[in-house]
DSSP file (Angstrom, degrees, kcal/mol; ACC not computed):
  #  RESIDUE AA STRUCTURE BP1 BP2  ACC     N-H-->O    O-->H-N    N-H-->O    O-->H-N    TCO  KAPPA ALPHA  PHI   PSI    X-CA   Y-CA   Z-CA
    1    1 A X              0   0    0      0, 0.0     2,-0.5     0, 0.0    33,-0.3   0.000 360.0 360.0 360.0 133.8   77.7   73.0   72.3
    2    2 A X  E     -a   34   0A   0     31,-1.5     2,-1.0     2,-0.0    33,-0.7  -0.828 360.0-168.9-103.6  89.2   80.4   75.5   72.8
    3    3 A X  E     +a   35   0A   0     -2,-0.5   110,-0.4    31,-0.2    33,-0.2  -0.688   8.9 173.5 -92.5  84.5   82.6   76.7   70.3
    4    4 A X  E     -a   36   0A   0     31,-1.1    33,-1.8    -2,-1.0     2,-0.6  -0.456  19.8-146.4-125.2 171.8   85.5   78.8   70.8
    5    5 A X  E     -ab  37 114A   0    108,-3.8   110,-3.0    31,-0.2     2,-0.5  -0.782  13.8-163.0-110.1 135.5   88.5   80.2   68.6
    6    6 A X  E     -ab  38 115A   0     31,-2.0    33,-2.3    -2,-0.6     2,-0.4  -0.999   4.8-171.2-114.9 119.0   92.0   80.6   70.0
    7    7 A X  E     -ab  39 116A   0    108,-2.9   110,-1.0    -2,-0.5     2,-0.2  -0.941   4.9-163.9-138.9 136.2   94.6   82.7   68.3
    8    8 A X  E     +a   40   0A   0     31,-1.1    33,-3.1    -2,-0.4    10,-0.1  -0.744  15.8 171.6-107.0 137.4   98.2   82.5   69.7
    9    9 A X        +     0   0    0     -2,-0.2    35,-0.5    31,-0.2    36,-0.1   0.323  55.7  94.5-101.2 -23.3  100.6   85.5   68.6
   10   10 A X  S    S-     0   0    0     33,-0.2    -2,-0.1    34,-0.1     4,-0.1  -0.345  80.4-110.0 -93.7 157.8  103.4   84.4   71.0
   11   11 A X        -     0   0    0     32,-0.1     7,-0.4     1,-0.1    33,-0.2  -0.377  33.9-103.3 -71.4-176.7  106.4   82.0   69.8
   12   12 A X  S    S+     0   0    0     31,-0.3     2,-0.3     6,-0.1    -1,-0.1   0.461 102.4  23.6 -83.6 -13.9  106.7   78.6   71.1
   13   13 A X  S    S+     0   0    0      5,-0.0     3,-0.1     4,-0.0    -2,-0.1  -0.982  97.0  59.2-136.2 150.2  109.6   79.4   73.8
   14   14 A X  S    S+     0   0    0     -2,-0.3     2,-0.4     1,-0.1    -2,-0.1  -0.381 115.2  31.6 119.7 -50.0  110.7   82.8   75.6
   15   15 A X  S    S-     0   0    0     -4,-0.2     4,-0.4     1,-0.0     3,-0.3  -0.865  75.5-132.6-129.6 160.8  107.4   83.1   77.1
   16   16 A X  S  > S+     0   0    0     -2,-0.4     4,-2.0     1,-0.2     5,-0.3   0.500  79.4 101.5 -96.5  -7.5  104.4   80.4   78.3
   17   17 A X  H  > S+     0   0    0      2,-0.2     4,-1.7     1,-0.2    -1,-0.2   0.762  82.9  37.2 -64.7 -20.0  101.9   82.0   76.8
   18   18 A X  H  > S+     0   0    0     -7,-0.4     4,-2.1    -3,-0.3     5,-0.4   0.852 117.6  60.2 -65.1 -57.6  101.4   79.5   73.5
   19   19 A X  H >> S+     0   0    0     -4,-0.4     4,-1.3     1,-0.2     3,-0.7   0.883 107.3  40.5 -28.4 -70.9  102.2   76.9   76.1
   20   20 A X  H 3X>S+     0   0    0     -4,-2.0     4,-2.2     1,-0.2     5,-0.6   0.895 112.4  55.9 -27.2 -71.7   99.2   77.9   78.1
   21   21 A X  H 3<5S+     0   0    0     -4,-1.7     4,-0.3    -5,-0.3    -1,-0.2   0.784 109.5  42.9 -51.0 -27.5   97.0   78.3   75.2
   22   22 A X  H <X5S+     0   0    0     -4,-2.1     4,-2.0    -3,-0.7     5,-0.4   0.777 109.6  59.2 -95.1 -13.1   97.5   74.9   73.7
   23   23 A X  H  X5S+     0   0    0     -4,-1.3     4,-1.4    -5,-0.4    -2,-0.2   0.969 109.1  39.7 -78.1 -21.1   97.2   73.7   76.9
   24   24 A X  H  X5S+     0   0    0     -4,-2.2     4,-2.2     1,-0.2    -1,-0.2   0.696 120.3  50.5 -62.3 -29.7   93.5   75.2   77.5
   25   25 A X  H  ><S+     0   0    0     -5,-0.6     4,-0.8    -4,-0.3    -1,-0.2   0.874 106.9  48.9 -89.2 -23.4   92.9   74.2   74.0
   26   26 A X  H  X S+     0   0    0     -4,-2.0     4,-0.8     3,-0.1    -2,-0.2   0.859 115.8  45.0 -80.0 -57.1   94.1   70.7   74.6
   27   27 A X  H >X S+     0   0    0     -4,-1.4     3,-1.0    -5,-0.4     4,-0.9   0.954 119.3  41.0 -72.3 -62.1   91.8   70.3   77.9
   28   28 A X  H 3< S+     0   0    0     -4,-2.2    -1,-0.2     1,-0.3    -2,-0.1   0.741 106.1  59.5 -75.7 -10.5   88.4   72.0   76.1
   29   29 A X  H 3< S+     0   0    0     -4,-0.8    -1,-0.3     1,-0.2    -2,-0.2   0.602 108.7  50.7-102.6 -13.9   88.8   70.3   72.7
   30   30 A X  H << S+     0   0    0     -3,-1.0    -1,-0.2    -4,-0.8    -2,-0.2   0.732  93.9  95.0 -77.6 -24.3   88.5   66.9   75.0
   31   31 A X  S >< S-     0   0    0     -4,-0.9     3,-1.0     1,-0.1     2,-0.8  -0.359  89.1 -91.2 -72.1 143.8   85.4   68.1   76.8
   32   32 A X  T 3  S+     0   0    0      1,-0.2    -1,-0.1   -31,-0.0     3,-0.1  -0.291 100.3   7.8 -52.5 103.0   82.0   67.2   75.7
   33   33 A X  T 3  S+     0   0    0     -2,-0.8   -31,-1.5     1,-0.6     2,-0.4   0.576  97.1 125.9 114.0  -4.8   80.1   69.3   73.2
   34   34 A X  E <   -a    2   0A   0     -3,-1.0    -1,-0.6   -33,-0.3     2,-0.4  -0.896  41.9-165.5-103.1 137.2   82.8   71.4   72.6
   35   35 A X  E     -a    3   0A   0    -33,-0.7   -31,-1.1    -2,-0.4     2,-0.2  -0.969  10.4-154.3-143.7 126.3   84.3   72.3   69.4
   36   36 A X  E     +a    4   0A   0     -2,-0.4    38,-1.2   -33,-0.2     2,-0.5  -0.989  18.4 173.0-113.6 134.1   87.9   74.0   68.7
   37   37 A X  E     -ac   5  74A   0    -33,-1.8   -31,-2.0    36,-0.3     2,-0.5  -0.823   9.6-172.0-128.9 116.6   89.6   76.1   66.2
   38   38 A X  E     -ac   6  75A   0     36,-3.1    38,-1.7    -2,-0.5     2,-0.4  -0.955   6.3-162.8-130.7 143.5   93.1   77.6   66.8
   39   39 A X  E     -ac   7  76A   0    -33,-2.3   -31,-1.1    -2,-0.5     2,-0.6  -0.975  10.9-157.5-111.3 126.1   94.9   80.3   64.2
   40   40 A X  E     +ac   8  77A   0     36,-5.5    38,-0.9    -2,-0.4     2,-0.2  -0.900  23.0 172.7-100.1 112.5   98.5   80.5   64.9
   41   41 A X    >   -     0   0    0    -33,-3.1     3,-1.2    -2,-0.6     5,-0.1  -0.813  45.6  -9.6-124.6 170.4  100.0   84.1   63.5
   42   42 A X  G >  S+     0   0    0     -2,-0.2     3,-7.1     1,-0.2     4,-0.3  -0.146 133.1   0.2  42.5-149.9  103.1   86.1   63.5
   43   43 A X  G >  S+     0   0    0      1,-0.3     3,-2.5     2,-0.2   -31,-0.3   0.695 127.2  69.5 -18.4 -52.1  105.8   84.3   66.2
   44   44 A X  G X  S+     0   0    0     -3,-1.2     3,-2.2   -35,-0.5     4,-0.5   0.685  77.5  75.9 -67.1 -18.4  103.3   81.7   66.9
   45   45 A X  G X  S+     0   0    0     -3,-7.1     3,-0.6     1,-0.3    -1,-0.3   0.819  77.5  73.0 -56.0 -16.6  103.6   80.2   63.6
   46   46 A X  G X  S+     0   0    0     -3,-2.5     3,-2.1    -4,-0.3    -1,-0.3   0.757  80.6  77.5 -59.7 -33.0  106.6   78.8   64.7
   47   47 A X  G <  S+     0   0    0     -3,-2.2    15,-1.0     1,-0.3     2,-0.3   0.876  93.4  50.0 -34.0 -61.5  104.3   76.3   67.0
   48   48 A X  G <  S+     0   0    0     -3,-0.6    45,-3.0    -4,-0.5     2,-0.5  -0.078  83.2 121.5-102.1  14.0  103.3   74.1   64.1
   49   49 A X  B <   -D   92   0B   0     -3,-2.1     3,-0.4    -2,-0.3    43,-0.2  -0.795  57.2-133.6 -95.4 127.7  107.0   73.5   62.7
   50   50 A X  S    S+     0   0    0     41,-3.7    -2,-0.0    -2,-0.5    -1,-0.0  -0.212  79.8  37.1 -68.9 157.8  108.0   70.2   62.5
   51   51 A X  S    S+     0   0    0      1,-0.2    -1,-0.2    41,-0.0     2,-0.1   0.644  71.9 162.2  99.2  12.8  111.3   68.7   63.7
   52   52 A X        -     0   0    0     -3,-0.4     2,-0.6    -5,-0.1    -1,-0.2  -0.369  20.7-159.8 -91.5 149.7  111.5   71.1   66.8
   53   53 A X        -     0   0    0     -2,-0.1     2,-0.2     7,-0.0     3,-0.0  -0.967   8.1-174.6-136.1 138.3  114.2   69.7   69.7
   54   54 A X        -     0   0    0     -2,-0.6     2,-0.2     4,-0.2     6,-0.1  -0.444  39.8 -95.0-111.3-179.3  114.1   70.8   73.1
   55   55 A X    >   -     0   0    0     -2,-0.2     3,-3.2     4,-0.2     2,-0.2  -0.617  66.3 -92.6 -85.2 148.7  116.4   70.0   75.9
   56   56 A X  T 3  S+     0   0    0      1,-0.3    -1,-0.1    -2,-0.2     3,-0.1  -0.351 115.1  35.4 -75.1 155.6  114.7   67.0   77.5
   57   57 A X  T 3  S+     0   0    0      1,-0.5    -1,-0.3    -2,-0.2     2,-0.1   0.094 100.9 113.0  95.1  -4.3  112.2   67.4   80.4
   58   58 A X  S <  S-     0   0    0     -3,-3.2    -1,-0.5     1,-0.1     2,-0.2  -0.661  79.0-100.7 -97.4 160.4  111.3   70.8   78.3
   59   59 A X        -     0   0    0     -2,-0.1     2,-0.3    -3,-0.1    -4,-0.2  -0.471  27.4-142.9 -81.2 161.8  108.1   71.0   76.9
   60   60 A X        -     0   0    0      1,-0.3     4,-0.0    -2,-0.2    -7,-0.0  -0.840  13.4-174.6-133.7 106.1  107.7   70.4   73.2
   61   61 A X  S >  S+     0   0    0     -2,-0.3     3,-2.3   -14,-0.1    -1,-0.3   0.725  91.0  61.3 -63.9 -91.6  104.9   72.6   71.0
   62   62 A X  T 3> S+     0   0    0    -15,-1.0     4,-2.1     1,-0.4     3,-0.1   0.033 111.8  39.1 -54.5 -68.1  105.2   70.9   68.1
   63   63 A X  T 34 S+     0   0    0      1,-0.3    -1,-0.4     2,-0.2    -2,-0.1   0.537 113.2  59.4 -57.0 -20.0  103.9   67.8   70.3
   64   64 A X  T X> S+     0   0    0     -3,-2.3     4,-2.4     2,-0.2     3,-1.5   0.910 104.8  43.9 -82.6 -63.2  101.6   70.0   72.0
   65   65 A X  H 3> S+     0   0    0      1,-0.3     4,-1.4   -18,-0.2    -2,-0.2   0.786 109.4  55.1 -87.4   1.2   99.7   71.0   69.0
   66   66 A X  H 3X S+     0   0    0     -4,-2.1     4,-1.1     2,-0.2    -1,-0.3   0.683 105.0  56.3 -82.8  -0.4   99.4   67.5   67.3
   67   67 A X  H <> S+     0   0    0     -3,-1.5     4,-1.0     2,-0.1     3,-0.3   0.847 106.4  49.7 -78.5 -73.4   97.9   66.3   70.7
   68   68 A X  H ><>S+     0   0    0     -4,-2.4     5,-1.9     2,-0.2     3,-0.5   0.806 114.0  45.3 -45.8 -29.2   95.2   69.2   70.1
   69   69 A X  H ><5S+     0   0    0     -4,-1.4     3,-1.9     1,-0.2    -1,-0.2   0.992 112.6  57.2 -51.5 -55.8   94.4   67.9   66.1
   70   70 A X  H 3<5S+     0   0    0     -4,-1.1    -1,-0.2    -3,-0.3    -2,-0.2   0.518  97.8  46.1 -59.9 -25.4   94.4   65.0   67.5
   71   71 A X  T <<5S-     0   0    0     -4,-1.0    -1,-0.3    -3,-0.5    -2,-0.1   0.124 134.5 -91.5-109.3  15.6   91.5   65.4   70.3
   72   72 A X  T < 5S+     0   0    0     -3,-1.9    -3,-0.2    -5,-0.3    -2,-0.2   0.683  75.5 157.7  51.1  40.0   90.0   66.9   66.9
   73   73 A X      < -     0   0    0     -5,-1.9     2,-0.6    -6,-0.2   -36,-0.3  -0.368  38.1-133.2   1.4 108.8   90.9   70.3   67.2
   74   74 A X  E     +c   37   0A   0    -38,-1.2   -36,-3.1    -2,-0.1     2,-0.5  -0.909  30.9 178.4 -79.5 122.3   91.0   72.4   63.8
   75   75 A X  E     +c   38   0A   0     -2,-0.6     2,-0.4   -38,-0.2    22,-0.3  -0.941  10.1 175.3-125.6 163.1   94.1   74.3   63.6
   76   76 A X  E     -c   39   0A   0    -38,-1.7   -36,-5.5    -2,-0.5     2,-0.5  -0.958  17.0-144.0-155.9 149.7   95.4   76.6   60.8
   77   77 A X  E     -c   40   0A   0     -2,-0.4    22,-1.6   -38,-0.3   -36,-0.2  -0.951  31.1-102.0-141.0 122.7   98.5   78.9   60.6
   78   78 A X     >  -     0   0    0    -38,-0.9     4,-3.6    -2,-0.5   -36,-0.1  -0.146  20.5-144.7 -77.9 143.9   98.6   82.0   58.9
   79   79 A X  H  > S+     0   0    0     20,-0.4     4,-1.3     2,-0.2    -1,-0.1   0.616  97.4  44.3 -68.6 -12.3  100.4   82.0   55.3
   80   80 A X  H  > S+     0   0    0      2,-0.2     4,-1.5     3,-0.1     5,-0.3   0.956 111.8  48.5 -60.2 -78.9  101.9   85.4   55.7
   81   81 A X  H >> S+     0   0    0      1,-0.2     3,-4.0     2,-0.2     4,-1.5   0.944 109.6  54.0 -47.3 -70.5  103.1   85.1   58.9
   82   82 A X  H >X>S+     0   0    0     -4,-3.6     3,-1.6     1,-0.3     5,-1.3   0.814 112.1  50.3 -42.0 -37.9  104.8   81.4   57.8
   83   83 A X  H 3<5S+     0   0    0     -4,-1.3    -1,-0.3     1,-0.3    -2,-0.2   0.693 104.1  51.2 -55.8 -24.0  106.7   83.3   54.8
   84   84 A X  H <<5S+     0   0    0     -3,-4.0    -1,-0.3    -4,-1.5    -2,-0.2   0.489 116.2  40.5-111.1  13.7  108.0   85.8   56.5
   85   85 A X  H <<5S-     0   0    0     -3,-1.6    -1,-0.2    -4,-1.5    -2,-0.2   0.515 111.5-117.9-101.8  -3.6  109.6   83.1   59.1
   86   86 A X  T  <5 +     0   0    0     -4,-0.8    -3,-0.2    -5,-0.4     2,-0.2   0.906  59.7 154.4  50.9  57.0  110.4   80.9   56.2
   87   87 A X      < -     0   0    0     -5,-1.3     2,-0.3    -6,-0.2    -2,-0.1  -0.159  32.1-153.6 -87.1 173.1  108.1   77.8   57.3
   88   88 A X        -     0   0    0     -2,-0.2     4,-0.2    -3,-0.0    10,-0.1  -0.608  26.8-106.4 -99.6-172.8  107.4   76.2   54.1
   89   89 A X  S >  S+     0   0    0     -2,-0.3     3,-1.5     1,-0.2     9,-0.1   0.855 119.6  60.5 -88.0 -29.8  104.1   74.2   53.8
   90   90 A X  T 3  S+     0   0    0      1,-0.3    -1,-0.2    -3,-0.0   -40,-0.1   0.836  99.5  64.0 -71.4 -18.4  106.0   70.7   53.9
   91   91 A X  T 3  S+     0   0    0    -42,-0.1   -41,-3.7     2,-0.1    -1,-0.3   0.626  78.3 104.4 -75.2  -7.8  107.4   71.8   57.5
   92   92 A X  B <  S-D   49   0B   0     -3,-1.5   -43,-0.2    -4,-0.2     3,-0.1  -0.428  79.0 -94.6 -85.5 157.2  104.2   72.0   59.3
   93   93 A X    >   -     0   0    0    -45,-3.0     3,-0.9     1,-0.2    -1,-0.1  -0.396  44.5 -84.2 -84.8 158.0  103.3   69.7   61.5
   94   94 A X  T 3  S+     0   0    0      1,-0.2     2,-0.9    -3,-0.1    -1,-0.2   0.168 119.6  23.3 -56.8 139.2  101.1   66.6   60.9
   95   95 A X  T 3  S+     0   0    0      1,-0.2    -1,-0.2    -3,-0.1   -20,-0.1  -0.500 103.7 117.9  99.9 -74.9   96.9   68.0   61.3
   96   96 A X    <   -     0   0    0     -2,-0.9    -1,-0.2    -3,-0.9   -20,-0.2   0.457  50.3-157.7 -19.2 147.6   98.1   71.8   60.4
   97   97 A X        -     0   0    0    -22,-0.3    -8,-0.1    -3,-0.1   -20,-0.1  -0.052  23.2-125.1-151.2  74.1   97.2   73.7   57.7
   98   98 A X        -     0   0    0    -22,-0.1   -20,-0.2   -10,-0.1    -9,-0.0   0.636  52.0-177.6  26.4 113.7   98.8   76.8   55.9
   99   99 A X        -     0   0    0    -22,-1.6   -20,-0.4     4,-0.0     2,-0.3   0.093  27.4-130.2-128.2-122.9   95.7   79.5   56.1
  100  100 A X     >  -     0   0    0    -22,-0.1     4,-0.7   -21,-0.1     3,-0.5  -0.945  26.5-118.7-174.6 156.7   94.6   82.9   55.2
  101  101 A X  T  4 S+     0   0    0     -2,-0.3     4,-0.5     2,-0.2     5,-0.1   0.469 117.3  71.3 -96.2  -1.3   93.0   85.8   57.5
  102  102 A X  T  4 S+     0   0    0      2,-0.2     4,-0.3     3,-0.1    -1,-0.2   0.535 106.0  42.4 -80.3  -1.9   90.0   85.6   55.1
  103  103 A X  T  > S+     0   0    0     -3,-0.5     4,-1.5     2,-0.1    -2,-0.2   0.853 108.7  56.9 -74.7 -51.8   89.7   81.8   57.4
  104  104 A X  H  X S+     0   0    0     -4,-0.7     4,-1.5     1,-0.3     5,-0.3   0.672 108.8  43.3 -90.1 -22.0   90.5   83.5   60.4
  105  105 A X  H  > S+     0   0    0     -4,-0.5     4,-2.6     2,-0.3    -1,-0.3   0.844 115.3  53.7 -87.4 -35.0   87.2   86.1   59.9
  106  106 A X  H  > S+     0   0    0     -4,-0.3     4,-1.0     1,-0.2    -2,-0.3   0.908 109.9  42.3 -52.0 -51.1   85.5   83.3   59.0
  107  107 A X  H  X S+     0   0    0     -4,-1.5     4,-1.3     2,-0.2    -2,-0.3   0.772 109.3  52.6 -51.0 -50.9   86.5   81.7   62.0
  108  108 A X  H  < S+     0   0    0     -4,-1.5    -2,-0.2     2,-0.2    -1,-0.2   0.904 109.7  57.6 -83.4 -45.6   86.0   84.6   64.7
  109  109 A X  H  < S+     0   0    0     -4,-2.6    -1,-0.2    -5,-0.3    -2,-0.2   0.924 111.2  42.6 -66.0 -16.5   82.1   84.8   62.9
  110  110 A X  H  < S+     0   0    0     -4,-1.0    -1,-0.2    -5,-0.3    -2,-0.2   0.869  99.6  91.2 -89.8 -18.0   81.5   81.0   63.9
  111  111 A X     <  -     0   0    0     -4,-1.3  -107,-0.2     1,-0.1     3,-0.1   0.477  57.7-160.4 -70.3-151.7   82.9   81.2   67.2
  112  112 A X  S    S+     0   0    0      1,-0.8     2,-0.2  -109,-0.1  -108,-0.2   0.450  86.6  23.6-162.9 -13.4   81.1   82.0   70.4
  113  113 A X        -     0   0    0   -110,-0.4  -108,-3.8     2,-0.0    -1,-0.8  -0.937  65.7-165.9-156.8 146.9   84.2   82.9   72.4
  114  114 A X  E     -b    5   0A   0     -2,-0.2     2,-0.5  -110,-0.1  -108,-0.2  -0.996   8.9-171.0-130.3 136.7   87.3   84.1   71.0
  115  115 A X  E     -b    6   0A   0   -110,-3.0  -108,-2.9    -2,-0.4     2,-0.5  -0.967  10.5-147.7-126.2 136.4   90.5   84.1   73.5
  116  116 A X  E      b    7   0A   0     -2,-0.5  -108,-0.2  -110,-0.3    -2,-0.0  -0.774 360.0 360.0 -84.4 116.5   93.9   85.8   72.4
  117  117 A X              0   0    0   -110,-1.0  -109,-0.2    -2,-0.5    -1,-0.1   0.424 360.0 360.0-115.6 360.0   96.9   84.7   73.5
């Protein structure tokens, strides 16, 4: 069984890298035997706020990372980082969970691969 950690730094537009990430994370958390954990901090907390609208045909995080809860995925977004974007807790999207970097150490010591986006 393979067990890897994701933390995204980038916001959810202006660059593809978040994009990317949830989509690797979306794709391994399906595979068998595999277990994932994504931290979203700084810019990237912005992923996990609900209510976001894109122009249509653009892609969606907010839709992106409830597909990854969903394929059972943990994901957690740090509580620093939401304050100083002025997320509140009720904004996050559904599966999400308002975290702490004493999670996130926790997290990097269970993993078995850790990738940065």
């Amino acid at each position: 069984m393979g067990k890897t950690l994701f933390i995204l730094n980038d916001p959810p537009y202006g660059t593809e890298r978040s994009y990317n990430a949830l989509r690797l994370a979306g794709t391994l958390s399906r595979a068998e035997g595999e277990e994932v954990r994504m931290f979203l901090m700084g810019d990237a907390a912005s992923c996990a706020k609900s209510g976001q609208k894109v122009p249509e045909g653009f892609y969606n995080l907010q839709l992106m990372v409830s597909k990854v809860t969903r394929s059972g995925a943990r994901v957690s977004v740090c509580g620093t980082c939401m304050d100083a974007r002025g997320i509140p807790d009720g904004e996050l999207t559904e599966g999400t969970h308002r975290s702490t970097l004493a999670e996130l150490a926790a997290w990097t010591q269970w993993a078995d691969k850790v990738l940065v986006f």
